[in-house]
C-alpha positions as CSV (number, residue, x, y, z in Angstrom):
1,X,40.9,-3.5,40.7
2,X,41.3,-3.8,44.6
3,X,44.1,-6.0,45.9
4,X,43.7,-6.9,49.9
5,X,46.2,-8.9,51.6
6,X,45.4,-10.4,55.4
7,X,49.0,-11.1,57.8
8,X,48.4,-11.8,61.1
9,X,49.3,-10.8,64.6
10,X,53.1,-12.2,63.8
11,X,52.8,-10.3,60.1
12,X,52.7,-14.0,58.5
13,X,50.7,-13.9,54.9
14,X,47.5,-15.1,55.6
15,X,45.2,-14.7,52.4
16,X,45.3,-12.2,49.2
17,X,41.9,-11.0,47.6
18,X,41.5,-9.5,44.7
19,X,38.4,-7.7,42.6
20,X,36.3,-5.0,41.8
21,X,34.4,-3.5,44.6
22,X,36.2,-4.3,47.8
23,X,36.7,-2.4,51.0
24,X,37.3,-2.1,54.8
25,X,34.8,-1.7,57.2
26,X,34.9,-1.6,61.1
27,X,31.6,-3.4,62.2
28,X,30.6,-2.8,65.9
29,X,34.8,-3.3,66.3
30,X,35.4,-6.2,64.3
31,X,37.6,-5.4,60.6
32,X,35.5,-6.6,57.9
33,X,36.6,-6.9,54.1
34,X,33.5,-6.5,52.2
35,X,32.6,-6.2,49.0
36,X,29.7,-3.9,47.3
37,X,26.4,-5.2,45.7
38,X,25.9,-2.2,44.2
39,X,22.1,-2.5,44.4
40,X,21.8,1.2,44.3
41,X,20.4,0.9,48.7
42,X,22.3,2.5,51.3
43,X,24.5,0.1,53.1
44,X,24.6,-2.4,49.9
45,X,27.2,-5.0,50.8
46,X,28.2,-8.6,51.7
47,X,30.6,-9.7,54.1
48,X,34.0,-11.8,52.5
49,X,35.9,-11.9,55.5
50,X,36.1,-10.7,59.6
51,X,39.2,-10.5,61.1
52,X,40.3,-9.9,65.1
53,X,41.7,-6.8,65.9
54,X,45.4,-7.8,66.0
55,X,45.6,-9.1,62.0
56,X,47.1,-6.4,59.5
57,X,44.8,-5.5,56.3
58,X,46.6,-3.7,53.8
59,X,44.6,-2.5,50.7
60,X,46.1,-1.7,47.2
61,X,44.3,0.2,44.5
62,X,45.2,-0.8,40.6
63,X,45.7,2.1,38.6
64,X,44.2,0.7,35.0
């Protein structure tokens, strides 16, 4: 289990997501939270969230 939480530029809570499958990924410089299809192709993902540079993603990892 993934836990992400968004705060913004003035470290504000913004939104928490949680799941299996999540992860961060820069896309030509925009921060994307995105979570695998896991259709066994390269690059197998959809999009949840884009954020601007300035908002703070921290990720957490459930040990279960």
């Amino acid at each position: 289990m993934v836990k992400i939480t968004i705060y913004n530029e003035d470290r504000r809570f913004i939104d928490r997501i949680t799941g299996d499958n999540l992860f961060i990924k820069i896309i030509d410089g925009i921060q994307c939270i995105c979570k695998d299809t896991g259709n066994s192709v390269i690059d197998s993902y959809s999009i949840i969230y884009t954020l601007p540079k300035n908002f703070f993603i921290i990720k957490e990892t459930e040990n279960e």
